[in-house]
C-alpha positions as CSV (number, residue, x, y, z in Angstrom):
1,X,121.4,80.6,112.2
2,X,122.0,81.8,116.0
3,X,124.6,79.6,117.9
4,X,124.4,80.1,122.1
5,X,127.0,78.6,124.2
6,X,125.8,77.5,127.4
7,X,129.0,77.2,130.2
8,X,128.5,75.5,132.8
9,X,130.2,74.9,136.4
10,X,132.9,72.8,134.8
11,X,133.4,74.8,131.8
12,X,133.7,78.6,132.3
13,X,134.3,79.3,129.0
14,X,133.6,77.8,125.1
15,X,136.1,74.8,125.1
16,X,135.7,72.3,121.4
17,X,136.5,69.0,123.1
18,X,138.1,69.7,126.3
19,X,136.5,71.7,129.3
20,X,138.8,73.6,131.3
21,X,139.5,71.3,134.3
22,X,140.8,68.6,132.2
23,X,143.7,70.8,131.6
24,X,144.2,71.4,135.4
25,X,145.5,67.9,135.4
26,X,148.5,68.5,133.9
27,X,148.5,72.3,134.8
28,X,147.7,74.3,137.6
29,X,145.5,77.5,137.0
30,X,147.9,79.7,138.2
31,X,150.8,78.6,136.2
32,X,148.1,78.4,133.0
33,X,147.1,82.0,133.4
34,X,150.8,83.0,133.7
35,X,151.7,81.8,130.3
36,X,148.2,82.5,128.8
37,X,148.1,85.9,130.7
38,X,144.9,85.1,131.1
39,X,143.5,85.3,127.6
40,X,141.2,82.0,126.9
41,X,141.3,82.5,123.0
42,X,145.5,81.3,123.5
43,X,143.5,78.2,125.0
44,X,140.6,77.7,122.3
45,X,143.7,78.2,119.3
46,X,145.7,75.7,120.9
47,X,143.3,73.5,121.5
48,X,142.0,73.1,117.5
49,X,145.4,72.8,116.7
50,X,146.3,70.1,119.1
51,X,143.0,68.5,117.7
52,X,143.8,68.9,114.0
53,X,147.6,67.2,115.1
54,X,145.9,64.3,116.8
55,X,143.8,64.0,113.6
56,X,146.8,63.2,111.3
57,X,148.2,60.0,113.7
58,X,144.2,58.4,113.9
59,X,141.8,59.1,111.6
60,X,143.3,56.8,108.9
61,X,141.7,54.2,111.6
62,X,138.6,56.1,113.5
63,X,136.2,58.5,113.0
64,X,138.1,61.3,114.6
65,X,134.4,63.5,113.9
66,X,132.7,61.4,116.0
67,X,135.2,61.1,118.7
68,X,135.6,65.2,118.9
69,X,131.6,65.6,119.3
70,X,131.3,63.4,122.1
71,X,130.7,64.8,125.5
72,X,130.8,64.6,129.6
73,X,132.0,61.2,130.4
74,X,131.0,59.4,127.4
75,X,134.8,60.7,126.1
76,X,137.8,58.9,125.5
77,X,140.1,59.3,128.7
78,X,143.0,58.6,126.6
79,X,142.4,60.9,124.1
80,X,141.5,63.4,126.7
81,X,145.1,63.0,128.3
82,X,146.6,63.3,124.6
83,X,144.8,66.6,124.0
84,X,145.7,68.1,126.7
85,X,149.6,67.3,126.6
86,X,149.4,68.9,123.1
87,X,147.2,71.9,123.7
88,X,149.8,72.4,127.1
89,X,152.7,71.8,124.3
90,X,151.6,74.5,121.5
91,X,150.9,76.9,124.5
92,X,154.4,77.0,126.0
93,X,156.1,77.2,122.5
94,X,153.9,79.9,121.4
95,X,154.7,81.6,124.8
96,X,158.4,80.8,125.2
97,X,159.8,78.8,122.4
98,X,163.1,78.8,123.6
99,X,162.0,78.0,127.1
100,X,159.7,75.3,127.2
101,X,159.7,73.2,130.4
102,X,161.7,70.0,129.6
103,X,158.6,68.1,131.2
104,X,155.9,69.5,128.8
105,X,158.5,68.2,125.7
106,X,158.9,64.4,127.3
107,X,155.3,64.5,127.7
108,X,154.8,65.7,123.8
109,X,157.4,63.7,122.4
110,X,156.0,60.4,124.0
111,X,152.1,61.3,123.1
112,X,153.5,61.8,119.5
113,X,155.2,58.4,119.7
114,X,152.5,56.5,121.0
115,X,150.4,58.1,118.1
116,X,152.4,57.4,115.9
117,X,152.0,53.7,117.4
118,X,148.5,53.3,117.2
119,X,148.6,54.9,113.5
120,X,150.6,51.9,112.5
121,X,148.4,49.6,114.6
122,X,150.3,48.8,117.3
123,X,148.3,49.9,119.6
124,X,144.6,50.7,119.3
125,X,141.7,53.0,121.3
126,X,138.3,53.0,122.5
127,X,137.3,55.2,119.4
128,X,134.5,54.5,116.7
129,X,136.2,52.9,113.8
130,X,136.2,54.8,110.2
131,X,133.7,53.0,109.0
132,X,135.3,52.0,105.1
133,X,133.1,53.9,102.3
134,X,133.3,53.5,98.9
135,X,131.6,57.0,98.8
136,X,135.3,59.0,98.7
137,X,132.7,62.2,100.4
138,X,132.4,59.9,103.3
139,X,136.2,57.7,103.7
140,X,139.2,60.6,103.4
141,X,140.8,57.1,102.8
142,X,139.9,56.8,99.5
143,X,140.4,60.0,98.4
144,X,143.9,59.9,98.5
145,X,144.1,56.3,98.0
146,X,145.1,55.9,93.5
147,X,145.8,52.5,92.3
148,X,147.3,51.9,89.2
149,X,147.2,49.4,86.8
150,X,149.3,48.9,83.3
151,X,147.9,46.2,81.5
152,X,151.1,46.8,78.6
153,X,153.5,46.1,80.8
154,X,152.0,43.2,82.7
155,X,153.2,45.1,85.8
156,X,150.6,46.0,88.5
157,X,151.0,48.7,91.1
158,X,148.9,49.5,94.3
């Protein structure tokens, strides 16, 4: 199987779920070369990692595969925002761990908060919904979900 990446204008360069410009809200491009020296793969690294973070706050709640394919403007502006305080986050401590602007930490520590939030329901986004499964290939709910039941001791446990 041959994969080709087609970039485009917006995206110079092979990006998951974020093109380049989103970041450029947050960040200008000189300050994002600085700390990456200029080395995209930093960027791409950070980016699935910042992804795979997000994962463990939502997608008890939506389909987080569904929400990373989509594309353009048909994307979550929220989530956007979210990915890009994290990706700017894991950048600057793998560059400078002990010198992190105190900006890029407020911004993490209250994305982390507010997914934390909307993993307990509190708050809740324009994703697709996990659809429930009782296929345990198809819900990760279900397949760490055990339920136990002792019928000796009259007790039940869920």
């Amino acid at each position: 199987m041959t994969v080709r990446v087609i970039y485009t204008e917006t995206q110079s360069r092979a990006m998951y779920f974020l093109v380049k410009n989103d970041l450029y809200n947050k960040i200008t491009e000189i300050d994002l070369n600085t700390i990456t020296g200029g080395d995209d793969s930093i960027l791409d690294s950070a980016e699935l990692n910042a992804m795979a973070e997000i994962d463990t706050y939502l997608r008890g709640l939506y389909d987080m595969r569904k929400s990373w394919v989509r594309r353009g403007t048909m994307r979550y502006a929220g989530l956007i925002q979210h990915c890009v305080i994290v990706l700017l986050y894991h950048v600057h401590t793998r560059m400078a761990p002990n010198n992190v602007p105190q900006s890029r930490i407020y911004d993490y520590d209250n994305t982390i908060k507010f997914l934390k939030a909307v993993g307990e329901g509190t708050y809740t986004l324009d994703l697709p919904l996990l659809v429930n499964s009782t296929d345990p290939l198809e819900n990760p709910l279900t397949q760490s979900r055990m339920i136990f039941i002792s019928l000796q001791n009259e007790s039940f446990r869920y």
